[in-house]
VOKESE-386866 format. One record per atom (N, C-alpha, C): residue number from 1; atom name; x, y, z. Coordinates in Angstrom, 1 decimal, always signed. Layout:
N
+-----+----+--------+--------+--------+
!   k !  a !     xx !     yy !     zz !
+-----+----+--------+--------+--------+
! NUM ! CA !      X !      Y !      Z !
...
+-----+----+--------+--------+--------+
***
This chain:
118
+-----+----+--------+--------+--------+
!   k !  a !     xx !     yy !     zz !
+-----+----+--------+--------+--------+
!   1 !  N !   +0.8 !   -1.2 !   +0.0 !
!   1 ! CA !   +0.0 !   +0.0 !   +0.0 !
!   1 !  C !   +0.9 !   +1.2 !   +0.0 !
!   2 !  N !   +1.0 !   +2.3 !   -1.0 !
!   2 ! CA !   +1.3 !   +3.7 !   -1.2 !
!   2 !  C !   +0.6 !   +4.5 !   -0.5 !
!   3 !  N !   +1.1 !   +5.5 !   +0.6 !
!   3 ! CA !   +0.5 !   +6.2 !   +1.2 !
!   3 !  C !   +1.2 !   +7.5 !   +0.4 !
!   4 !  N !   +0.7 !   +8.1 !   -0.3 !
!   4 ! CA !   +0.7 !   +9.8 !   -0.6 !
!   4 !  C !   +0.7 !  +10.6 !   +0.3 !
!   5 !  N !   +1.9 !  +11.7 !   +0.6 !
!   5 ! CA !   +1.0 !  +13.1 !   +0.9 !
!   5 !  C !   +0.4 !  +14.2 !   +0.5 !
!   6 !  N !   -0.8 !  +14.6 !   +1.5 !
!   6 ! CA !   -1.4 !  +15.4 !   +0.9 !
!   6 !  C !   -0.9 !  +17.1 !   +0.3 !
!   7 !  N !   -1.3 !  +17.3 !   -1.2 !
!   7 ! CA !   -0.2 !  +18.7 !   -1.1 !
!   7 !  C !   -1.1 !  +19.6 !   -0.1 !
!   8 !  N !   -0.5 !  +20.5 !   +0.4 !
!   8 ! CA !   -1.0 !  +21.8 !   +1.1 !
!   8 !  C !   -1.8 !  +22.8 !   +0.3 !
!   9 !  N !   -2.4 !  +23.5 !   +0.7 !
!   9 ! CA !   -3.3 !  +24.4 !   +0.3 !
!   9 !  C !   -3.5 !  +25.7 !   +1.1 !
!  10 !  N !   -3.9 !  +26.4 !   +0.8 !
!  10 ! CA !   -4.0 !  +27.8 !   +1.2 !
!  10 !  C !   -5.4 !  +28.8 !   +0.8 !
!  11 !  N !   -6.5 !  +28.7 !   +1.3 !
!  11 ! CA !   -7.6 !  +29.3 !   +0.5 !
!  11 !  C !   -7.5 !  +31.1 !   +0.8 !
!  12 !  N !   -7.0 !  +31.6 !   -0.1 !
!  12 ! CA !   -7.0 !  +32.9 !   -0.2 !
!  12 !  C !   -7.8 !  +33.5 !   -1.5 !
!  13 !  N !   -8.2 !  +34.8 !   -1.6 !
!  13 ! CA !   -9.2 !  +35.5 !   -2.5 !
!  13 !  C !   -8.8 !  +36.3 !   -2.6 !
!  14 !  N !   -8.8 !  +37.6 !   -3.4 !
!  14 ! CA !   -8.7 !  +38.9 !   -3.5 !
!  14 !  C !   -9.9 !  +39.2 !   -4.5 !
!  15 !  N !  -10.2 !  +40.6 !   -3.9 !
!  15 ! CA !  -11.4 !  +41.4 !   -4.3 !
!  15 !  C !  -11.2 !  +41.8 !   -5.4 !
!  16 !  N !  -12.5 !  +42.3 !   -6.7 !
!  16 ! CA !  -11.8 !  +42.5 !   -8.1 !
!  16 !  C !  -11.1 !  +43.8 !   -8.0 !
!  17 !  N !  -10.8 !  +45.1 !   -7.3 !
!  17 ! CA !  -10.1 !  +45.8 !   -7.4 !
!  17 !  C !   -8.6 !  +45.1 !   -6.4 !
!  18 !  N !   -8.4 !  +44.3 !   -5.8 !
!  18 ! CA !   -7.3 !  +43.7 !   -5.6 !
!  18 !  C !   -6.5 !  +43.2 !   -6.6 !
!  19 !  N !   -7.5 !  +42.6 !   -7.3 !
!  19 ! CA !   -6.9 !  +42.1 !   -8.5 !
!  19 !  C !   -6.0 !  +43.2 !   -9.9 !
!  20 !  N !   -7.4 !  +43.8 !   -9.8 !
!  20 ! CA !   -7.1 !  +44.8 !  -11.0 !
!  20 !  C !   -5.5 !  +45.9 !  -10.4 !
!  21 !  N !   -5.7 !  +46.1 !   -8.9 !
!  21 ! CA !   -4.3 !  +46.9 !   -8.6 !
!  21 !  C !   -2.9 !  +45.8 !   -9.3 !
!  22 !  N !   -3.1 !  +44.4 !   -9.1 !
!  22 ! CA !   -1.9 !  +43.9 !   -9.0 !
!  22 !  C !   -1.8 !  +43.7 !  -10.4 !
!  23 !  N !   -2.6 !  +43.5 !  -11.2 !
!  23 ! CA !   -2.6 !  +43.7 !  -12.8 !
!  23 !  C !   -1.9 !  +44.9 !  -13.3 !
!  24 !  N !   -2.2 !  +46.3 !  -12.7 !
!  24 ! CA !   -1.6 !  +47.5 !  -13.3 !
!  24 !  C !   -0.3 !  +47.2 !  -12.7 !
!  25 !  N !   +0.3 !  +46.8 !  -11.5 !
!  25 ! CA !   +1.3 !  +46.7 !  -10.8 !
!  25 !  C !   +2.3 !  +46.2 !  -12.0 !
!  26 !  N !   +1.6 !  +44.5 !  -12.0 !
!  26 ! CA !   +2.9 !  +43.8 !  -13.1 !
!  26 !  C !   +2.6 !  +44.5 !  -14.5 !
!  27 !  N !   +1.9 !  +45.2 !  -15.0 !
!  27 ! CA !   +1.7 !  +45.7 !  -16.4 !
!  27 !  C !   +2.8 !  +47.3 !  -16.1 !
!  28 !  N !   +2.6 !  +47.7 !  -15.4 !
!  28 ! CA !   +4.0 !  +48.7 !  -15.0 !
!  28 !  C !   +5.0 !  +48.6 !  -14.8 !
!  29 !  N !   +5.7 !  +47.1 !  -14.6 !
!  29 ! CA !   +6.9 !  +47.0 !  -14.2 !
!  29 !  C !   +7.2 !  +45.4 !  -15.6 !
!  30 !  N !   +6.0 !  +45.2 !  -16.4 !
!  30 ! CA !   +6.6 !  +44.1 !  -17.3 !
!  30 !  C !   +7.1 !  +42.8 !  -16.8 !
!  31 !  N !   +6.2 !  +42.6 !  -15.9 !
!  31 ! CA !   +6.4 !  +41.0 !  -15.3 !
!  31 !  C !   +5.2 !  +40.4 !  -14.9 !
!  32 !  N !   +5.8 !  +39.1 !  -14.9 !
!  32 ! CA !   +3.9 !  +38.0 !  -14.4 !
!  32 !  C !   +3.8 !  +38.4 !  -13.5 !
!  33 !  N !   +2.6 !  +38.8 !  -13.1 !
!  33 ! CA !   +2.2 !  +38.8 !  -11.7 !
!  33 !  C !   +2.0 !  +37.5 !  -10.9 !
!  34 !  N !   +3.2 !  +37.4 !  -10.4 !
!  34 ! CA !   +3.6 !  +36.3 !   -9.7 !
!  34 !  C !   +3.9 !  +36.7 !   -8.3 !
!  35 !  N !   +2.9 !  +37.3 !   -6.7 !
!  35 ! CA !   +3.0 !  +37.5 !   -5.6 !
!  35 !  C !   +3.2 !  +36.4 !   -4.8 !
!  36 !  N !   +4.1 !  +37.1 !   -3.7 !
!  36 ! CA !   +4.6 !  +36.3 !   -2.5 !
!  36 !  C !   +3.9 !  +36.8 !   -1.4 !
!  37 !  N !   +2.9 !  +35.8 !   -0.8 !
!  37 ! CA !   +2.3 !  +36.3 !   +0.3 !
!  37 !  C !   +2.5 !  +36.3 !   +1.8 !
!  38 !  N !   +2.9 !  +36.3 !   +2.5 !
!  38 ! CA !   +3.8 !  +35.9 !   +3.6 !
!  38 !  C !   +3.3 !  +36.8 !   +5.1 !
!  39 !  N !   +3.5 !  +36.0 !   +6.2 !
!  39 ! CA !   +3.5 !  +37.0 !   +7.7 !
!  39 !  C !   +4.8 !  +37.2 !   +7.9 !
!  40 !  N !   +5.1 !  +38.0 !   +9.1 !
!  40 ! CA !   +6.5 !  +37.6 !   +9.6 !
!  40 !  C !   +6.2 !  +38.1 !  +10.7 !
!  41 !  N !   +7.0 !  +38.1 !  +12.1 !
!  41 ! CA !   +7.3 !  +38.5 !  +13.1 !
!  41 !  C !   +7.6 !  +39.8 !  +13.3 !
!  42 !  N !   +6.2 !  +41.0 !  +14.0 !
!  42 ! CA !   +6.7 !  +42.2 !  +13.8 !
!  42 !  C !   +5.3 !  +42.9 !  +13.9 !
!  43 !  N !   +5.4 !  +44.2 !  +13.4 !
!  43 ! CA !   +4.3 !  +45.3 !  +14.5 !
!  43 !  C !   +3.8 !  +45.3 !  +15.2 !
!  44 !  N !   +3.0 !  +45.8 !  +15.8 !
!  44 ! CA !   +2.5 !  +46.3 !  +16.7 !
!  44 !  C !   +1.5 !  +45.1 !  +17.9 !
!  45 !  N !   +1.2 !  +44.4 !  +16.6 !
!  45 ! CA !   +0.4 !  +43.3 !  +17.0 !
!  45 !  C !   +0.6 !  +41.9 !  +17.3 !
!  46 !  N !   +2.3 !  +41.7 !  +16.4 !
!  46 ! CA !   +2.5 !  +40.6 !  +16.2 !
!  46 !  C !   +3.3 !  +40.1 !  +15.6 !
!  47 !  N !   +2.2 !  +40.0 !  +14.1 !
!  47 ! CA !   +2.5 !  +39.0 !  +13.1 !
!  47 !  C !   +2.6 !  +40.6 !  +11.7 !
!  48 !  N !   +2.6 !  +41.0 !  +10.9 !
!  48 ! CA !   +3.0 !  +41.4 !   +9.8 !
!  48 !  C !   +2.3 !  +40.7 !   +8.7 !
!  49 !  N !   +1.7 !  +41.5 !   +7.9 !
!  49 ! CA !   +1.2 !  +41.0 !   +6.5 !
!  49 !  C !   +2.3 !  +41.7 !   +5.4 !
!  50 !  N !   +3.1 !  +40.8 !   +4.6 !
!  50 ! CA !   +4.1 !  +41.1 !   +3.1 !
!  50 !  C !   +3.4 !  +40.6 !   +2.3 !
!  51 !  N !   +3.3 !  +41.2 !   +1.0 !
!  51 ! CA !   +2.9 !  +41.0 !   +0.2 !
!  51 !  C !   +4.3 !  +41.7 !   -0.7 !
!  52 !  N !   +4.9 !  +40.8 !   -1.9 !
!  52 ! CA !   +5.6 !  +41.3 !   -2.9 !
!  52 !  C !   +5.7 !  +40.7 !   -4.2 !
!  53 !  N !   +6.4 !  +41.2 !   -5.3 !
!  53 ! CA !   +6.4 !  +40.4 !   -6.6 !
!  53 !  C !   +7.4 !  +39.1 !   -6.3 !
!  54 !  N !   +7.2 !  +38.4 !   -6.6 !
!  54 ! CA !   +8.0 !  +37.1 !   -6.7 !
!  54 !  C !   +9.0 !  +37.2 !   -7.7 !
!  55 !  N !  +10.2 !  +36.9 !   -7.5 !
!  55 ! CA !  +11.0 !  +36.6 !   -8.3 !
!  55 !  C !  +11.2 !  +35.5 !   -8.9 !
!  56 !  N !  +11.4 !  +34.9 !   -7.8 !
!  56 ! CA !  +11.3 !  +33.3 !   -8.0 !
!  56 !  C !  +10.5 !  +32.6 !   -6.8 !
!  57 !  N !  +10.6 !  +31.1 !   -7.2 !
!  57 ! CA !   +9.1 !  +30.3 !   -5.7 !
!  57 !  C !  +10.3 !  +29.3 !   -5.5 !
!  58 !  N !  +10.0 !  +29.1 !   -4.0 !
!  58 ! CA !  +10.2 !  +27.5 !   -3.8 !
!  58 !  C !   +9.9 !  +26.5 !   -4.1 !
!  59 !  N !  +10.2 !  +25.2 !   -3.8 !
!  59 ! CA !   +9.9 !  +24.1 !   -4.3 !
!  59 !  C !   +8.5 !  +24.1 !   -3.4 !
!  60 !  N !   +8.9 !  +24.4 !   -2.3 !
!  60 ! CA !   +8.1 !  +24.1 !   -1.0 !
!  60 !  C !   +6.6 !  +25.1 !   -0.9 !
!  61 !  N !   +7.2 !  +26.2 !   -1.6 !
!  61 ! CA !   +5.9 !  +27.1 !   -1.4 !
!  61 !  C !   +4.2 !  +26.8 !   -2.2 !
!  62 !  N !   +2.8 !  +26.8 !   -1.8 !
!  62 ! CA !   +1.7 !  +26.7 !   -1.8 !
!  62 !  C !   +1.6 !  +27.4 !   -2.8 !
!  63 !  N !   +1.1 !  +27.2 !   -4.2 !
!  63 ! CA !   +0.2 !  +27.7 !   -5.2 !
!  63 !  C !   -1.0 !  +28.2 !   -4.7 !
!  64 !  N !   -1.4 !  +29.5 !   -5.4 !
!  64 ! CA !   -2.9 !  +29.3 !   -5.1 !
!  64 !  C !   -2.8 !  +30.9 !   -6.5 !
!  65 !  N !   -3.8 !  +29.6 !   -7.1 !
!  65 ! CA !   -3.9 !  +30.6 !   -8.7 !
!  65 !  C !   -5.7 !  +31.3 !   -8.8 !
!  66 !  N !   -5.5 !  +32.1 !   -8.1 !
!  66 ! CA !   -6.5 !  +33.2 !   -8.0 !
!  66 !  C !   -7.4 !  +33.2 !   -9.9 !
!  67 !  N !   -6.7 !  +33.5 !  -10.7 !
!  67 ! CA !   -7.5 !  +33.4 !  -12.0 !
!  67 !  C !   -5.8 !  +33.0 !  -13.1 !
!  68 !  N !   -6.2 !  +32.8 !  -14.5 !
!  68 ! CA !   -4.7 !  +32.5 !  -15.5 !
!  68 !  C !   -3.8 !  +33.5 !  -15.4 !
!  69 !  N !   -4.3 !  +34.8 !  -14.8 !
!  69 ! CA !   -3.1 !  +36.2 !  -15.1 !
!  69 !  C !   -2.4 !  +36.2 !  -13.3 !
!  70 !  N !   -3.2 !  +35.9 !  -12.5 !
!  70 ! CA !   -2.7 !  +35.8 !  -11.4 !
!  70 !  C !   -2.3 !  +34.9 !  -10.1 !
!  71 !  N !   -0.7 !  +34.4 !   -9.8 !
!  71 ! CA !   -0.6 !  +33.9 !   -9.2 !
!  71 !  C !   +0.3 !  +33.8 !   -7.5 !
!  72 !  N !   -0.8 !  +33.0 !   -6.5 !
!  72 ! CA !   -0.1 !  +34.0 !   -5.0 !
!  72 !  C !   +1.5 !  +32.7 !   -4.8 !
!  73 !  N !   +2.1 !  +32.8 !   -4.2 !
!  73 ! CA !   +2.6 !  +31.9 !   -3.3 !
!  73 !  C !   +3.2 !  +32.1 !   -2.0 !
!  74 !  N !   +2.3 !  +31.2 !   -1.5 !
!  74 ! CA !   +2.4 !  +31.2 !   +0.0 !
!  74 !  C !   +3.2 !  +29.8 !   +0.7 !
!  75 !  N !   +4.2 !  +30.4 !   +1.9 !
!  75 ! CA !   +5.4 !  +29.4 !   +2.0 !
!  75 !  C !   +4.7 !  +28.7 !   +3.0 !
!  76 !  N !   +4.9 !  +27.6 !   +3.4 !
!  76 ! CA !   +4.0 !  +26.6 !   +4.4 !
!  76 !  C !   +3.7 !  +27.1 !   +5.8 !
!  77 !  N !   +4.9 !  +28.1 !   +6.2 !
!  77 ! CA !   +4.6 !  +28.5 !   +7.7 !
!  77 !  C !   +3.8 !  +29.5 !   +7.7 !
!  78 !  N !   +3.4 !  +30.2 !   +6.5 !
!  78 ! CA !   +2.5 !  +31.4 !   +6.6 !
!  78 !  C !   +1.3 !  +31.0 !   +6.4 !
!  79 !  N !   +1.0 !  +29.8 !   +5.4 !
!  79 ! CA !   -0.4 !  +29.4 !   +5.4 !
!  79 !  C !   -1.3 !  +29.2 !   +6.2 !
!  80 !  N !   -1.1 !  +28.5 !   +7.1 !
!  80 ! CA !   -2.1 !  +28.3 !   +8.8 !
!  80 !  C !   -2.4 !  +29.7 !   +8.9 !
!  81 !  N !   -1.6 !  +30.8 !   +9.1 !
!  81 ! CA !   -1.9 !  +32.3 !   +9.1 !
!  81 !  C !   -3.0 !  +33.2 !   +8.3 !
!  82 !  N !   -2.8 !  +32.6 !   +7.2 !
!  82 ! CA !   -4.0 !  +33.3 !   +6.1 !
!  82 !  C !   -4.6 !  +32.5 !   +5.7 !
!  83 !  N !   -5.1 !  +31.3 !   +6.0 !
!  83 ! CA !   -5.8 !  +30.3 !   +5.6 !
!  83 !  C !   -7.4 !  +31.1 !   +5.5 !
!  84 !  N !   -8.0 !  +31.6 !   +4.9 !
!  84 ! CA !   -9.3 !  +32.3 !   +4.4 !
!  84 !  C !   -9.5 !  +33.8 !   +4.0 !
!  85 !  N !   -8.3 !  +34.0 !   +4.2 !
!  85 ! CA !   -8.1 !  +35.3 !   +4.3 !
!  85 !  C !   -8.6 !  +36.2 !   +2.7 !
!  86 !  N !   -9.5 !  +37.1 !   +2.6 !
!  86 ! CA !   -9.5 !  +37.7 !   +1.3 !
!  86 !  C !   -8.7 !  +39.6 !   +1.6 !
!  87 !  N !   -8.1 !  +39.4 !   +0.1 !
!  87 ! CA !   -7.2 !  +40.5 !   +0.2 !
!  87 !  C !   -8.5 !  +41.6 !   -0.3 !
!  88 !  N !   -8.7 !  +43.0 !   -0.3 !
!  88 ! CA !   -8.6 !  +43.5 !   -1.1 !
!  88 !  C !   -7.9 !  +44.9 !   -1.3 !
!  89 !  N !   -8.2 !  +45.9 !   -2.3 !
!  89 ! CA !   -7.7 !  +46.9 !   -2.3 !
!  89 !  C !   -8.0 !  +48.4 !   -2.1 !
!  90 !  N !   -7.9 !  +49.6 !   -1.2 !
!  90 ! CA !   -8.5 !  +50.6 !   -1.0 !
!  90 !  C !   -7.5 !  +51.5 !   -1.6 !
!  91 !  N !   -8.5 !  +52.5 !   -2.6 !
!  91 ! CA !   -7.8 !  +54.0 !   -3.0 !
!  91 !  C !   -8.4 !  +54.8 !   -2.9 !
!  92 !  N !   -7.7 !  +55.7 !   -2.1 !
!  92 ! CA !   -8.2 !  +57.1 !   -1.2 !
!  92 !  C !   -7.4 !  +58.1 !   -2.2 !
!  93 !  N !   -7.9 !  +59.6 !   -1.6 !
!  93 ! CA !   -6.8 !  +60.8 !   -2.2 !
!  93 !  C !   -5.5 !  +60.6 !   -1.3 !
!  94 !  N !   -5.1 !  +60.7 !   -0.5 !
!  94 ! CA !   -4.0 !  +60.9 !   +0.1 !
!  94 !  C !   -3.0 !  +59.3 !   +0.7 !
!  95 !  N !   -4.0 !  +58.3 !   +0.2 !
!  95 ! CA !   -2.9 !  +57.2 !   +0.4 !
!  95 !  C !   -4.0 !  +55.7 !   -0.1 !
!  96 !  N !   -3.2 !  +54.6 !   -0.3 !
!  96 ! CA !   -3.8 !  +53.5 !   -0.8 !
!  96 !  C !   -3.5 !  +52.0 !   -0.1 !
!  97 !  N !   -4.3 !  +51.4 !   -0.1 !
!  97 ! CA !   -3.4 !  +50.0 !   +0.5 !
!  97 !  C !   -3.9 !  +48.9 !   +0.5 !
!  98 !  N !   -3.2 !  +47.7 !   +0.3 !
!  98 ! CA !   -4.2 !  +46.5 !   +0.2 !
!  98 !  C !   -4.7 !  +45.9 !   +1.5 !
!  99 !  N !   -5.7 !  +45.6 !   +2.0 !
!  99 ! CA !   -6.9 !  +45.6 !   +3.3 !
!  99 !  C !   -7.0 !  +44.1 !   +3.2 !
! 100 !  N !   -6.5 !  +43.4 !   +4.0 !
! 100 ! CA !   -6.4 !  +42.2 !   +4.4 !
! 100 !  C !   -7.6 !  +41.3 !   +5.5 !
! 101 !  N !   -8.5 !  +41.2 !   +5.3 !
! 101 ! CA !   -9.6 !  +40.5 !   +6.2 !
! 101 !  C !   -9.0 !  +39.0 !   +6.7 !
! 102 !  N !   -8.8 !  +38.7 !   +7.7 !
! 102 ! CA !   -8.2 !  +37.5 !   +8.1 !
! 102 !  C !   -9.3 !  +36.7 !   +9.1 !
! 103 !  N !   -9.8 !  +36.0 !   +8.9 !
! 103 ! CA !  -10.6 !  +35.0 !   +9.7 !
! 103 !  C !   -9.7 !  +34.5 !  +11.1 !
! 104 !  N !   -8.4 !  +34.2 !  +10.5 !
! 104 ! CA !   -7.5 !  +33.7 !  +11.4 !
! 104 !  C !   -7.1 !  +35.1 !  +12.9 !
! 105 !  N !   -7.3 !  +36.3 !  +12.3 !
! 105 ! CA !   -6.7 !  +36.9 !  +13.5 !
! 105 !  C !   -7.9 !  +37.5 !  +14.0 !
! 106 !  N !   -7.3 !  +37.4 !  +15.3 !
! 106 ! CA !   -8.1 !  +38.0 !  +16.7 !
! 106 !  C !   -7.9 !  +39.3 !  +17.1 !
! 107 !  N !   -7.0 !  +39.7 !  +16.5 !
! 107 ! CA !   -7.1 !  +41.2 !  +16.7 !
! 107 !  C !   -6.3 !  +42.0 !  +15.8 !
! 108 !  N !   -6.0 !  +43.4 !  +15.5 !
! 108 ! CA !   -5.2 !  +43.8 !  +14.9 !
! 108 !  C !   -5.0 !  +45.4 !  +15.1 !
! 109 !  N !   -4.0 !  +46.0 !  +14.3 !
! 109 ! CA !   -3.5 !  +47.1 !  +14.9 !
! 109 !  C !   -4.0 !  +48.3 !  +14.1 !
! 110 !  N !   -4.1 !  +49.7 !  +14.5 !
! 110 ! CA !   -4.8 !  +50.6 !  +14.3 !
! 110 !  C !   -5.1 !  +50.5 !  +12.6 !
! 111 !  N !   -3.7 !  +50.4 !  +11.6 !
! 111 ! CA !   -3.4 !  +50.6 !  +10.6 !
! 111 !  C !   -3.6 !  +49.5 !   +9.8 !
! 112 !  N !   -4.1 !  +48.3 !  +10.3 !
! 112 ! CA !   -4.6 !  +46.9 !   +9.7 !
! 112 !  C !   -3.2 !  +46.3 !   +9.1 !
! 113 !  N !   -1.8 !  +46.7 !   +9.0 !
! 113 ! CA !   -0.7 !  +46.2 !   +8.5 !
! 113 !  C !   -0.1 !  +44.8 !   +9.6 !
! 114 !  N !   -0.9 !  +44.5 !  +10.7 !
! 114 ! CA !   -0.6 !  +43.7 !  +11.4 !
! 114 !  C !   -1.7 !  +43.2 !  +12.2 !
! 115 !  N !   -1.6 !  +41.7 !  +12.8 !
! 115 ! CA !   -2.4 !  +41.2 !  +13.7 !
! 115 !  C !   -2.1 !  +40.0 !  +14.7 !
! 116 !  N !   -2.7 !  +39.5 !  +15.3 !
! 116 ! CA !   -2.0 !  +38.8 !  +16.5 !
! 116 !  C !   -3.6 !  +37.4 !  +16.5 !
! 117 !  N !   -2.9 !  +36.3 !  +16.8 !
! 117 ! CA !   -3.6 !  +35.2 !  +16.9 !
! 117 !  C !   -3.7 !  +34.7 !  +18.2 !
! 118 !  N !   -4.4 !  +33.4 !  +18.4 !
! 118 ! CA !   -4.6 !  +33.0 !  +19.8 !
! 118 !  C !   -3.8 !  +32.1 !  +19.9 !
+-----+----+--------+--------+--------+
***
């Protein structure tokens, strides 16, 4: 008997103006839109939300192909983190930013760029 493992997964969404920012993003700089989604240790709260263009992926990192033009990757220890999480995007006159809803956190910090789990 072959026991398989299961691959990993990561259910993430972005809103269609999430989408549409990261479309102008790579159409301005002439690359796939290939993002790295990631927490790390840090603000105010905690945990840290990054978001950047990917250069390159790990072997190890989670696919998660939002539509054919857009794809996230998320590295195994961030996934439990943003497991439902939908991104989207806010543009104001005086500043813009992508607005992260996280099912996973319990709290977060004034500026939404961070949050803290149980």
């Amino acid at each position: 008997m072959t026991i398989e493992a299961a691959t990993p997964t990561c259910n993430i969404a972005l809103t269609d103006a999430a989408q549409e920012r990261i479309l102008d993003l790579r159409d301005n700089m002439h690359k796939p839109a290939m993002i790295r989604l990631y927490v790390q240790g840090g603000g105010c709260s905690g945990f840290e939300y990054k978001i950047d263009l990917a250069k390159e992926t790990d072997e190890d990192d989670i696919l998660v192909e939002i539509n054919p033009y857009i794809h996230i990757y998320v590295d195994q220890v961030s996934a439990p983190y943003l497991e439902g999480t939908t991104i989207d995007y806010e543009a104001h006159t005086l500043a813009s930013r992508f607005v992260f809803n996280n099912p996973q956190a319990k709290s977060t910090c004034g500026c939404g760029s961070s949050f803290s789990v149980e």
